[in-house]
SEROSE-23028 format. One record per residue (C-alpha): residue in one letter; x negated, z, y negated. Coordinates in steps of 0.25 Angstrom, whole numbers, plus 5000, padded with zeros to 4 digits. Each point is the difference from the previous one (the first is absolute). Layout:
N
aXZY;...
//
This chain:
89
x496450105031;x500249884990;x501150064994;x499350144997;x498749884993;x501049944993;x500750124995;x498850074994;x499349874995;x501649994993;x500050134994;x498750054995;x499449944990;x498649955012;x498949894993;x500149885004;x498950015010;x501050105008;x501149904998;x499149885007;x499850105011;x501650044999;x500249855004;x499049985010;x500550135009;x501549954997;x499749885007;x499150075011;x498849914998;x498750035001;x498949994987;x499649865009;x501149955001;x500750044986;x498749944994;x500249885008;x501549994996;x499550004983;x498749925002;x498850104998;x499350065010;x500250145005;x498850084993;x500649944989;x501550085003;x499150115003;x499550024986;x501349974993;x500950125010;x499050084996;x500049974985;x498649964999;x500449864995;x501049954995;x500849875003;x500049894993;x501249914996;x499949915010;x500250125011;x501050074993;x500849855001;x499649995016;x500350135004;x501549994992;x500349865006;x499550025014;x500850145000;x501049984990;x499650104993;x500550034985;x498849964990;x500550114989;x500150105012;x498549975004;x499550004989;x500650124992;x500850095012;x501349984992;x501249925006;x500349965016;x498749995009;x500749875005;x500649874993;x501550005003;x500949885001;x500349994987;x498649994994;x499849895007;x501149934993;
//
């Protein structure tokens, strides 16, 4: 199943509201404790997977490091879901 999550978020063009909830159901974690993981709380998550809200800079950054997740991916859809090695150089 993560594999399928990560292959449509990859190749459609998805807001970044389904790309948060790409990653959260790649790692198998609840909204609790996904929210827990990028310090908000979970009716917080809520709103953004379901593109009420949007996040702010400082959970874009939280959800990349905690899940090394590619910041240009997030934010635009283009590019690799995940960092690889050689980004981080």
């Amino acid at each position: 199943m993560n594999s399928v999550v990560w292959q449509h978020a990859r190749r459609y063009n998805i807001g970044m509201n389904k790309r948060i909830k790409a990653v959260r159901s790649y790692y198998e974690l609840s909204q609790e404790e996904f929210a827990e993981r990028i310090g908000i709380n979970r009716s917080s998550l809520s709103l953004l997977e379901s593109g009420k809200n949007n996040p702010s800079e400082r959970t874009v950054r939280m959800i990349c490091g905690q899940f090394s997740v590619d910041y240009h991916w997030l934010v635009t859809g283009q590019g690799d879901m995940f960092v690889t090695s050689d980004d981080n150089l």
